[in-house]
Every structure is written in structure tokens, then in C-alpha cells.
Backbone as CSV, one residue per row, in Angstrom:
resi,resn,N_x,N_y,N_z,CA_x,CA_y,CA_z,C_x,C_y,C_z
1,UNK,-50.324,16.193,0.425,-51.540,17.000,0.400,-51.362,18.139,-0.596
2,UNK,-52.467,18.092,-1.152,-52.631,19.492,-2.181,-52.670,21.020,-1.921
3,UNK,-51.849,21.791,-1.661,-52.600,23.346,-1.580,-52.468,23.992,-2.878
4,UNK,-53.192,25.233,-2.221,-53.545,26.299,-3.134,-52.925,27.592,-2.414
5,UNK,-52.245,28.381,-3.651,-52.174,29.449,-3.083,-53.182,30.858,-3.606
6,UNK,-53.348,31.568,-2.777,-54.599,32.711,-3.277,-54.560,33.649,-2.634
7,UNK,-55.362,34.748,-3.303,-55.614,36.370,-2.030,-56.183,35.480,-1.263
8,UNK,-56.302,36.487,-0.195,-57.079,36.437,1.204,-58.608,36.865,0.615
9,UNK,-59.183,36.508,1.124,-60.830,36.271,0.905,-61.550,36.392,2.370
10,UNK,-62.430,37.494,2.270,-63.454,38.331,3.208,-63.833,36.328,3.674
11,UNK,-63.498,36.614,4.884,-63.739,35.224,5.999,-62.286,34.451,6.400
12,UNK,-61.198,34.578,5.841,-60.381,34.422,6.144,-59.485,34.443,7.608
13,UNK,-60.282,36.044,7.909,-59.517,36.736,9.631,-59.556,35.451,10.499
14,UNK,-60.459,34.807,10.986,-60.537,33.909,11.686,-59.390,32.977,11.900
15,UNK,-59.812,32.311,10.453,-58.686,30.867,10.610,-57.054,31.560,10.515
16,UNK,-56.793,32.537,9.518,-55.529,32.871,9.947,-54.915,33.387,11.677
17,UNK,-55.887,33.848,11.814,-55.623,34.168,13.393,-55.272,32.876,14.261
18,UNK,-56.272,31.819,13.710,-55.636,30.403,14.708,-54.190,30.387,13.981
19,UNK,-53.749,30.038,12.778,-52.822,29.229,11.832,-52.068,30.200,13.224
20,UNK,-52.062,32.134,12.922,-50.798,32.487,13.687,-50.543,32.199,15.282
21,UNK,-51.797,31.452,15.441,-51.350,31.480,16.869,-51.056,30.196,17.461
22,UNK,-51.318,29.293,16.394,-50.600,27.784,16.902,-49.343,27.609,16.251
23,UNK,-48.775,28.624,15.531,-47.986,28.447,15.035,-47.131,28.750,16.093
24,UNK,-47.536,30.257,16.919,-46.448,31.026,17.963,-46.381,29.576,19.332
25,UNK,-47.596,28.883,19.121,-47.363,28.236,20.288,-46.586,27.439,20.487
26,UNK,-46.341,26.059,18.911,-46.339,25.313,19.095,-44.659,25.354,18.403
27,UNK,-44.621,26.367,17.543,-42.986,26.455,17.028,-42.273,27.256,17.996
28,UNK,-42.531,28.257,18.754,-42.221,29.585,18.932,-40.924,28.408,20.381
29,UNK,-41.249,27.734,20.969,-40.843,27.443,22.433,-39.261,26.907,21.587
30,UNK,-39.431,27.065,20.451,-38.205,25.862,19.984,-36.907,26.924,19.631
31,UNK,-37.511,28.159,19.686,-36.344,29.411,19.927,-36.725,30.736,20.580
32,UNK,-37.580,30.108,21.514,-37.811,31.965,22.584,-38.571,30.792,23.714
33,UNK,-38.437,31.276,24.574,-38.611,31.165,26.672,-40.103,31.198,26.016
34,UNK,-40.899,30.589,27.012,-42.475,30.733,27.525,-42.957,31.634,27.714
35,UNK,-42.121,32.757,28.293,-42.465,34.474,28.868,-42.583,34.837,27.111
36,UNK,-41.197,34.740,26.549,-41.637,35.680,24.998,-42.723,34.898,24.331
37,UNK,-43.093,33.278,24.172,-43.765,33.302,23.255,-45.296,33.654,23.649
38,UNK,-45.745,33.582,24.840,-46.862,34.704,25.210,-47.248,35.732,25.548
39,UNK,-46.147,36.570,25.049,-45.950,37.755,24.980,-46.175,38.320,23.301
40,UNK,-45.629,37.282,22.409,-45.658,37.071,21.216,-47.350,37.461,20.879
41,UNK,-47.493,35.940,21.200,-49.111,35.346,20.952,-49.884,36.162,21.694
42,UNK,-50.034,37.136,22.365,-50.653,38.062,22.964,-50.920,39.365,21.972
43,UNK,-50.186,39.649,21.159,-50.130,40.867,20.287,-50.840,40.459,19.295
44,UNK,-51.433,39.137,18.710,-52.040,38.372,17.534,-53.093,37.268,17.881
45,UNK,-53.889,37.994,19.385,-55.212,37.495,19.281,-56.745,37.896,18.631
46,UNK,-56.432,38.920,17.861,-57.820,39.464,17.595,-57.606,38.771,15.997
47,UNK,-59.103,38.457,15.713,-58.689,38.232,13.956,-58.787,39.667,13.333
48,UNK,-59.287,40.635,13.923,-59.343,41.478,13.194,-58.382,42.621,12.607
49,UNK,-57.229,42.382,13.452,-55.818,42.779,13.066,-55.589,41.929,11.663
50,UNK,-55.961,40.932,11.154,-55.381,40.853,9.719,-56.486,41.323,8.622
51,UNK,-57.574,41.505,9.343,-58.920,42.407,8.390,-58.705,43.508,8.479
52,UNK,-57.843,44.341,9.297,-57.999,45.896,9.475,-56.913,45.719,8.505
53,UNK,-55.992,45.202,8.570,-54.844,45.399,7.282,-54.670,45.334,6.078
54,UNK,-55.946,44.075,5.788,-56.278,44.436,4.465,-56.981,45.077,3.665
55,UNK,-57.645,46.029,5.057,-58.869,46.938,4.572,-58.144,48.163,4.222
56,UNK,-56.607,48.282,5.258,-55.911,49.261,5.159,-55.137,48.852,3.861
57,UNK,-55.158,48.222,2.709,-54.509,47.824,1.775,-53.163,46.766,1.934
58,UNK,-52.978,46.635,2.744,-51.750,45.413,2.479,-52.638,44.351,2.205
59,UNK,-51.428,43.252,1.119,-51.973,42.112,0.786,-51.285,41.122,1.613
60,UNK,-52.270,39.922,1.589,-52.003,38.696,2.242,-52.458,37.818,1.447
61,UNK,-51.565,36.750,0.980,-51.341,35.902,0.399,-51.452,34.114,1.034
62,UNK,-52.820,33.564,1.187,-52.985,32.495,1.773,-52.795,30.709,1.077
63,UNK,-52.319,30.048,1.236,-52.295,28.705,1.659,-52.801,28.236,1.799
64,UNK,-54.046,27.462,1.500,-55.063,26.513,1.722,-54.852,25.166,1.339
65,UNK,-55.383,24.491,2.095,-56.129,22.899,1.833,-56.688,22.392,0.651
66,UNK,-56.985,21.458,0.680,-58.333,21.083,-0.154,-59.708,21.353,-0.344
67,UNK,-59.904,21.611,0.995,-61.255,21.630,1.508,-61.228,23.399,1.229
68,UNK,-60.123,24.517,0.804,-60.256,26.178,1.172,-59.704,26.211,2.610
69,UNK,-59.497,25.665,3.389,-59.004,26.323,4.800,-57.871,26.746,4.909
70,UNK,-57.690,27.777,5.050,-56.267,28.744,5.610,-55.423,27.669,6.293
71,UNK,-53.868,27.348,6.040,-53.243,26.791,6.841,-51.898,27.461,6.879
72,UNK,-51.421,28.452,6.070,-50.033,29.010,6.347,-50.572,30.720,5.269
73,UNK,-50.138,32.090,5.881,-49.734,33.029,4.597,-48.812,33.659,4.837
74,UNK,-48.719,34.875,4.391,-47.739,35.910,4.408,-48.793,37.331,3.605
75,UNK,-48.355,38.191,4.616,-48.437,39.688,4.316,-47.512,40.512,3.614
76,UNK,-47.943,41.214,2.628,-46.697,41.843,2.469,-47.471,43.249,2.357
77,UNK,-47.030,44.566,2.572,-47.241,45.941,2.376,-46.682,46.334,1.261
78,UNK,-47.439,47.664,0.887,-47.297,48.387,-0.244,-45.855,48.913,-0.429
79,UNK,-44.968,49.480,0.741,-43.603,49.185,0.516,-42.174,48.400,0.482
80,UNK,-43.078,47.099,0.431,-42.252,45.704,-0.037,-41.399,45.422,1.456
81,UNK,-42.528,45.673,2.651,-42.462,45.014,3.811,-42.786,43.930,4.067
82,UNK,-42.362,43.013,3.936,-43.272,41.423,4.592,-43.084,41.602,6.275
83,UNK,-44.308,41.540,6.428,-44.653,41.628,8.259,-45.050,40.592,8.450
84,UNK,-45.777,39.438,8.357,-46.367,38.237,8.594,-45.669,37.182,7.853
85,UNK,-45.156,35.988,8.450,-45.504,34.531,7.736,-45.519,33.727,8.755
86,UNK,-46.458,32.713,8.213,-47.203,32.054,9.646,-47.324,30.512,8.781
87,UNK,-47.166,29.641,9.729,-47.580,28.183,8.885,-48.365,27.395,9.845
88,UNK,-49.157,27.044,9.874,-49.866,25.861,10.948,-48.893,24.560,11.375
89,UNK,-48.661,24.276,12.158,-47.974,23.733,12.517,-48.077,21.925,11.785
90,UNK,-49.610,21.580,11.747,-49.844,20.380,10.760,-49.604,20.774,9.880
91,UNK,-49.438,21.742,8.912,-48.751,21.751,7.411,-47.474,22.188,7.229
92,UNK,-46.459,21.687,8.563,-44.796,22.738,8.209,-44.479,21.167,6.989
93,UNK,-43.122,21.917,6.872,-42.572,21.512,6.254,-42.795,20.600,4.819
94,UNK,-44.018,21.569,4.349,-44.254,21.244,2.803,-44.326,22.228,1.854
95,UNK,-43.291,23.320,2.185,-42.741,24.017,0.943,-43.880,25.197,1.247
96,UNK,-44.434,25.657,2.675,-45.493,26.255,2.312,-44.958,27.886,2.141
97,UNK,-43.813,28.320,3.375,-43.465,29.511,3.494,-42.709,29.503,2.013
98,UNK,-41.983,28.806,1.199,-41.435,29.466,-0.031,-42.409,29.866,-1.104
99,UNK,-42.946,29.000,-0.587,-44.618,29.045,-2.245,-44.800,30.905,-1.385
100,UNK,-45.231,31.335,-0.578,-45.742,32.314,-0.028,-44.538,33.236,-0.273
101,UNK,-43.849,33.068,0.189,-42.437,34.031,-0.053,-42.536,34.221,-1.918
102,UNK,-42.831,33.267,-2.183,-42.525,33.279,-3.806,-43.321,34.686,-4.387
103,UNK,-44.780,33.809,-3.958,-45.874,34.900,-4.323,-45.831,36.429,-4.351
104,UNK,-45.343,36.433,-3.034,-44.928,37.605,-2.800,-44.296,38.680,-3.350
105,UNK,-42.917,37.949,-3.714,-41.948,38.546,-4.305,-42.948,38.722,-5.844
106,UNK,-43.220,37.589,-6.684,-44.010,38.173,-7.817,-44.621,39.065,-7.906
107,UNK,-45.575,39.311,-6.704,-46.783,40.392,-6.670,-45.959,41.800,-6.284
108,UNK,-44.561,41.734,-5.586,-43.818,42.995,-5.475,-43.611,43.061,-7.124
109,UNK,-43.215,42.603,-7.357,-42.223,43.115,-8.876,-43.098,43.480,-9.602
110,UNK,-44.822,42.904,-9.711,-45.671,43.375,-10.403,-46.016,45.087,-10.218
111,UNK,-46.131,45.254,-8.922,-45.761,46.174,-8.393,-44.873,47.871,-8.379
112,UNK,-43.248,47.396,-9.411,-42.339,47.257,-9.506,-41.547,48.075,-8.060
113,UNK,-42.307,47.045,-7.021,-41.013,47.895,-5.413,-39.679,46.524,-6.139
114,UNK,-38.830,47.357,-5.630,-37.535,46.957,-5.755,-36.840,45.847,-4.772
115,UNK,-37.672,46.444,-3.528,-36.320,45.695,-2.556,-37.778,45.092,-1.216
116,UNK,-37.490,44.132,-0.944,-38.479,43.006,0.147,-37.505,43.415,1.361
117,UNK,-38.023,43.835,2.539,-37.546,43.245,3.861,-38.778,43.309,4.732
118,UNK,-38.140,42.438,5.697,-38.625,41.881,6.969,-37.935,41.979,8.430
119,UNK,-38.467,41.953,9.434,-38.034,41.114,10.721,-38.576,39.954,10.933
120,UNK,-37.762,38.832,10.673,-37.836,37.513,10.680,-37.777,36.999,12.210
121,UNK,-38.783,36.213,12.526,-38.521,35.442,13.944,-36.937,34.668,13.863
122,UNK,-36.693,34.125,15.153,-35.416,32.842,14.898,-35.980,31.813,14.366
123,UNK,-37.535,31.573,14.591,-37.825,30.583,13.477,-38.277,30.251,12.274
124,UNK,-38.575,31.697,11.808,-38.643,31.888,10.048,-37.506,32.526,9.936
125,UNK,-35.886,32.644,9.727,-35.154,33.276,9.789,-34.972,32.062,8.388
126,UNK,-34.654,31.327,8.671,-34.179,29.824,7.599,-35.159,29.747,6.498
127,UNK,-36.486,30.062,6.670,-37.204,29.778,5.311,-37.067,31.302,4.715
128,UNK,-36.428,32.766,5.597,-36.736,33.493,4.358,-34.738,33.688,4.210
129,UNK,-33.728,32.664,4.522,-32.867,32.763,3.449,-32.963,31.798,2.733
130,UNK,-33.772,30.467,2.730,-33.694,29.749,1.829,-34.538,30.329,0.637
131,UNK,-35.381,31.614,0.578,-35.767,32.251,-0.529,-34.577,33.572,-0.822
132,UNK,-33.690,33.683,-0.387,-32.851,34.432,-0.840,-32.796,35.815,-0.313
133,UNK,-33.233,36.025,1.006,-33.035,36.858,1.591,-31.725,36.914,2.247
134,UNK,-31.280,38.268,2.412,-29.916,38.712,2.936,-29.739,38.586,4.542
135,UNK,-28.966,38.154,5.408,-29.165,38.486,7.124,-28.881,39.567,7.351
136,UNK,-29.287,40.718,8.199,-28.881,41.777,8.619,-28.409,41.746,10.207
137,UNK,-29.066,42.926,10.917,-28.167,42.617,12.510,-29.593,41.646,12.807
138,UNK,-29.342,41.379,14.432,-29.892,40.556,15.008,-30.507,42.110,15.795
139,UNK,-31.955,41.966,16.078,-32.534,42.988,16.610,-32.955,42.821,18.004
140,UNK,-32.535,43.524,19.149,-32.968,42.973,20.456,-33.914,44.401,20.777
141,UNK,-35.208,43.608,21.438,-36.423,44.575,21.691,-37.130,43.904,22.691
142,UNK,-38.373,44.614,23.658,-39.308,44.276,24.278,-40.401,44.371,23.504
143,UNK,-41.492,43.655,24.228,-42.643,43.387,23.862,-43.554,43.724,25.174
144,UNK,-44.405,44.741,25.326,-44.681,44.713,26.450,-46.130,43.758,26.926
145,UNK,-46.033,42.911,28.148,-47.237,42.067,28.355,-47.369,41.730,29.771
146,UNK,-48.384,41.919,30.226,-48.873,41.887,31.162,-48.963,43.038,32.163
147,UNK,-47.875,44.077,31.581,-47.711,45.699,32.377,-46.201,45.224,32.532
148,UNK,-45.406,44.157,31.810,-44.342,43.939,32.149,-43.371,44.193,30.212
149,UNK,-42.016,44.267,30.659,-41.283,44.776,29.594,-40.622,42.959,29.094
150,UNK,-40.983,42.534,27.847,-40.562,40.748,28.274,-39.143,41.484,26.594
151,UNK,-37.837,40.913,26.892,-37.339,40.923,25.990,-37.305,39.865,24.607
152,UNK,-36.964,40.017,23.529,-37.687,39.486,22.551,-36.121,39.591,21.758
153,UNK,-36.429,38.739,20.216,-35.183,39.626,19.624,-35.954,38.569,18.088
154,UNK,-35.293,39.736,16.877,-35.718,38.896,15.771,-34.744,39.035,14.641
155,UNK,-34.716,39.178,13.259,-33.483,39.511,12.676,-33.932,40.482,11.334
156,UNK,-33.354,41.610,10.839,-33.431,42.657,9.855,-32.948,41.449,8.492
157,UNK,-34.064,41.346,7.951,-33.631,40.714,6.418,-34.061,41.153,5.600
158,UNK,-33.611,41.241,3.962,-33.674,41.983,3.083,-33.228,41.281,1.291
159,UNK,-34.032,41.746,0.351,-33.952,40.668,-1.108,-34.198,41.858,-1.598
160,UNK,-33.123,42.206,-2.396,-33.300,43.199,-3.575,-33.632,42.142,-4.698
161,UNK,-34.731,43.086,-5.480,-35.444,42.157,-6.825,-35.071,43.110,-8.406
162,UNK,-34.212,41.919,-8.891,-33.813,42.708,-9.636,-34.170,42.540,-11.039
């Protein structure tokens, strides 16, 4: 299958909001308990958390189909934070998180921020060293859901661009 990669485009919030949330559903069980991954997927039900962010200036960098439909992106912030990468679960494993990671990194350097990090899930931990990110510690945290404290944990990674 063909994609495209592109900005995010006013109508977007929607379908990325599914991509992130079948992604938490349907990858998430394969390295976090049932308690974290709806605890996860609880913090990334509104679409409008990825419209308030780009209204607040971070870019997001989408993945599409043939048809234009959102199926995997990545966020990155103005200080060469990547907070988001998300893949639909029908489009893993076709190169989508590196094309996105790629982008990214281009649009930093255009930029000229120096240095990319993230907190990587355990299950994007592998696609952002196969783009050449560094491992840092392993981060253990709660997430709070339901009025309850659910523990969570993800990993400090980091790509100086040089």
C-alpha cells in the first residue's frame, strides 16, 4: 500500500484520535497489564487534545492512505520533544514510524533544535532506536484513572542531530 506523508490538516483530530487509540488497545496489552493500557487510552480520548496542540503550535506529522486517511503520525514540539507516535494497528509494520521519525528529525534541523527526545512506550522503544535514538533510564510513574494511582513505566530517549 501507498502512503503519504504530510502536515496535519484542519479535520485530521478525529481520525488520529482513533489511529491513537487502537493503537493503545490493540498493541499496548503486548507490553503493559489491562489496568495500564486503560489507563493509557483514557488520557487520549478527546480529539481535541491533538487540535489544541496544534493550535498551541506543535507540529504533527501524518501518514495517510490512498484515499487521505490518517493511519499512523508523530508530534513533535518546538523544543525538539517528540510526545506522540502512534500507528494503526492495520498499517504496522510498513516503515510507517521511521518515515515519521524521519520527518521529524528533518523538520527539527530545519528548525536548527539540536537534540530530539522522547518518552518512548515499551512498544515504540524499538522503532525510535531503529531511527537512532539513544536509551536512557527506564522511567517508572502513575497514571491516575478512575480516582485510582495505576503504575505505568516508559523509557527517556534521545538523538543529537548533528
Amino acid at each position: 500500500m501507498a502512503y503519504t506523508i504530510r502536515p496535519y490538516a484542519d479535520g485530521d483530530a478525529e481520525a488520529l484520535s482513533l489511529v491513537t487509540l487502537a493503537a493503545i488497545a490493540t498493541i499496548g496489552p503486548k507490553g503493559y497489564s489491562q489496568e495500564q493500557v486503560a489507563a493509557w487510552a483514557a488520557r487520549h480520548i478527546q480529539p481535541e487534545r491533538i487540535a489544541g496542540r496544534v493550535a498551541a503550535g506543535d507540529m504533527v506529522f501524518v501518514a495517510a492512505d490512498a484515499e487521505d486517511k490518517p493511519v499512523a503520525y508523530v508530534l513533535l514540539e518546538a523544543s525538539g520533544h517528540v510526545d506522540m507516535l502512534y500507528n494503526h494497528p492495520d498499517h504496522s509494520r510498513a516503515g510507517l514510524a521511521g518515515q515519521l521519525l524521519m520527518e521529524a528529525e528533518n523538520k527539527a534541523r530545519t528548525l536548527g533544535i539540536e537534540r530530539l527526545y522522547t518518552e518512548a512506550s515499551e512498544l515504540a522503544r524499538s522503532a525510535f532506536e531503529r531511527a537512532g535514538y539513544s536509551l536512557g533510564e527506564r522511567r517508572d510513574f502513575t497514571i491516575e484513572h478512575m480516582r485510582q494511582p495505576v503504575p505505568i513505566h516508559n523509557y527517556a530517549m534521545e538523538k543529537t542531530l548533528g
